[in-house]
C-alpha positions in Angstrom: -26.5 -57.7 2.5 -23.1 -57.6 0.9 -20.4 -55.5 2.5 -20.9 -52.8 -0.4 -24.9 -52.4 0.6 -24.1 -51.9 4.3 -21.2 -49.2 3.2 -23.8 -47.6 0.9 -26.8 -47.9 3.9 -24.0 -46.4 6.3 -23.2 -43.4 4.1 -26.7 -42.6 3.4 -27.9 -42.4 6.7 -25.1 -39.9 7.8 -26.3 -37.9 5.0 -22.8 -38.1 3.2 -22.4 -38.2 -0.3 -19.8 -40.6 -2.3 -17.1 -38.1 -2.4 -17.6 -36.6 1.0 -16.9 -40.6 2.2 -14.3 -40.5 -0.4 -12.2 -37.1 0.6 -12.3 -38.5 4.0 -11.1 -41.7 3.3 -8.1 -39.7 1.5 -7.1 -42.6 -0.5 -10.3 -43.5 -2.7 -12.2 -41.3 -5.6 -15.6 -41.1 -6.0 -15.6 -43.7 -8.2 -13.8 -46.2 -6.3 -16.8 -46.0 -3.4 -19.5 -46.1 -6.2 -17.8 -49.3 -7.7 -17.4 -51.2 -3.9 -21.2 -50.3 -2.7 -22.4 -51.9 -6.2 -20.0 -54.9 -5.8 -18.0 -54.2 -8.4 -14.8 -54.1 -6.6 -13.6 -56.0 -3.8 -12.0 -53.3 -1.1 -8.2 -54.1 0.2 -8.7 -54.5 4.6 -6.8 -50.9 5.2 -9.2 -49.3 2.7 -12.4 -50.9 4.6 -10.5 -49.9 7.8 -10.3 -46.1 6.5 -14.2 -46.1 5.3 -15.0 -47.8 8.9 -13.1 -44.8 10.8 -15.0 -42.1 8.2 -18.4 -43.4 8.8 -17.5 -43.8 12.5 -18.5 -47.4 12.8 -17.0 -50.9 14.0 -15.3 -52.5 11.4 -17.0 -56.0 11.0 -16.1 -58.8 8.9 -18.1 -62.0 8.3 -15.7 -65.1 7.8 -18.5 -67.3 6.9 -19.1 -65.9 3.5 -15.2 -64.8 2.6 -14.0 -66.6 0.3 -11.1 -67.7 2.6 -13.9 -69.5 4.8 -14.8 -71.7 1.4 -11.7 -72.6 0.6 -11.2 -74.1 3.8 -14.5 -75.7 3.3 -13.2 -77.4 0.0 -9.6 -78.4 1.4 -11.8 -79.9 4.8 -14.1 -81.6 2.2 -10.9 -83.3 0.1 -9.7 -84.8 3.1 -12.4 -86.3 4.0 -12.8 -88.1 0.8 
């Protein structure tokens, strides 16, 4: 489940639409939320921070599929070579 499906699962279960997430997170539209919970943007940290506080959830982030994590995979690889 990508970080967009568990925004979107979130949302829904509070019963809150995309602009009710949106007006709370004060600094995202609509459109913005629709366009991260169907993957087609990629959310700076403070913005996932401000829809974490809004839904009233922990804010949890999963290394081992960032693309930070496989980049470090690739340098570890060249140097083993």
């Amino acid at each position: 489940m990508t970080i967009g499906e568990k925004i979107k699962a979130m949302r829904e279960q509070k019963q809150m639409s995309q602009e009710e997430l949106a007006l709370k997170v004060g600094k995202a539209g609509r459109t913005y939320i629709y366009r991260i919970e169907n993957g087609l943007k990629n959310p700076s940290f403070p913005i996932l921070e401000e829809i974490a506080k809004a839904l009233d959830c922990e804010l949890e982030i999963n290394f081992k599929t960032s693309k930070i994590h496989n980049l470090q995979n690739r340098i570890r690889h060249k140097h083993k070579k």
